[in-house]
N, C-alpha and C positions, 0 to 999 in steps of 0.2 A: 646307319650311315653317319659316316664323323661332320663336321660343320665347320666353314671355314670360323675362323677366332683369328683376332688379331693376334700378332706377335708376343713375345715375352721381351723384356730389356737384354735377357740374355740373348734369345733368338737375333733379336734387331743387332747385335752387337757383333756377333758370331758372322753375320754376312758383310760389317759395314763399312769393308776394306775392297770390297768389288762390287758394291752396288751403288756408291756416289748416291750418298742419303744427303737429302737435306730437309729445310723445314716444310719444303710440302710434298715431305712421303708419310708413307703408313704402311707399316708392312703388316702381310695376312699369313695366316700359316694354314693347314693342314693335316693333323695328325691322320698316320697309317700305321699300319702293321709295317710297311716297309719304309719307314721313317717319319719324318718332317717335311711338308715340301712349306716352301716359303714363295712369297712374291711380294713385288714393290709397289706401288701401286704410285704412280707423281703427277702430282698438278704441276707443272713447269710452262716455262716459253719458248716455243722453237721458232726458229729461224731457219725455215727451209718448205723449200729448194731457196737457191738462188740461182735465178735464171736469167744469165747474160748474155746480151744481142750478139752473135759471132763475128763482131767487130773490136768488144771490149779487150782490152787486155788485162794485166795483171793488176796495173795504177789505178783504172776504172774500178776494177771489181771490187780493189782494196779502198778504194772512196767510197764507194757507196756503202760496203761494212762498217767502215769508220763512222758514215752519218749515221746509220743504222742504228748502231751500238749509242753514239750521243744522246739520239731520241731516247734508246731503252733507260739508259740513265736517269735520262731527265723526267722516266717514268715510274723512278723507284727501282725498276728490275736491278737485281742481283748477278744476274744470271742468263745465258741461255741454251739454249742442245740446237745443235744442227747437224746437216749430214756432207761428206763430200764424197766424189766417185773415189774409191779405191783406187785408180788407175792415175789419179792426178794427183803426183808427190807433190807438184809442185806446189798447188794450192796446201795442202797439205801443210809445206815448210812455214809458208807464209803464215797461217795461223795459229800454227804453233810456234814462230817466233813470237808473233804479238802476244801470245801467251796462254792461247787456246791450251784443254787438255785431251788427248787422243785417251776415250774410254774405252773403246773396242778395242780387244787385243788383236783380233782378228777381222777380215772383212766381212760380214754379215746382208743376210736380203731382209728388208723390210718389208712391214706388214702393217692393212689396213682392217683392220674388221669391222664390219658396221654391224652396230646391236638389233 
């Protein structure tokens, strides 16, 4: 049986245009008969759900990200991942104006696995 091994510089390099690498990833590989398989593996900070009173509207939600994000700053972060409903362009626009980047080409189900 093969063992997982971390990446090679090639490997890591060969994926690192759709996998949003940064400095706390580590990618694992896999060899097979039937390839390569690779995976990312990220210590990151997410930001989610955000879950707003169905009073709030658009000005609210985008205040309270705005402070949000001030704290994370003020905490070092870089960065964060969050998620939004597929079904709401609108929040959507909003965060991608402010400068968010939409990673998923597609909409995706999420998954929790506990070990």
């Amino acid at each position: 049986m093969n063992r997982i091994r971390l990446a090679t510089e090639e490997e890591v390099n060969s994926i690192r245009d759709k996998s949003d690498l940064d400095d706390g990833c580590v990618v694992f590989a896999l060899d097979t008969h039937r390839g390569v398989g690779l995976v990312v593996r990220r210590v990151c900070t997410e930001i989610d759900p955000l879950i707003p009173p169905p009073d709030w509207d658009l000005k609210l939600r985008s205040m309270f990200i705005r402070d949000i994000e001030t704290l994370c700053w003020g905490q070092g972060m870089k960065s964060y991942y969050f998620n939004t409903a597929a079904s709401d362009t609108t929040w959507q626009h909003v965060v991608e104006t402010w400068g968010a980047e939409r990673l998923s080409p597609e909409p995706v189900i999420r998954y929790k696995k506990t070990l």
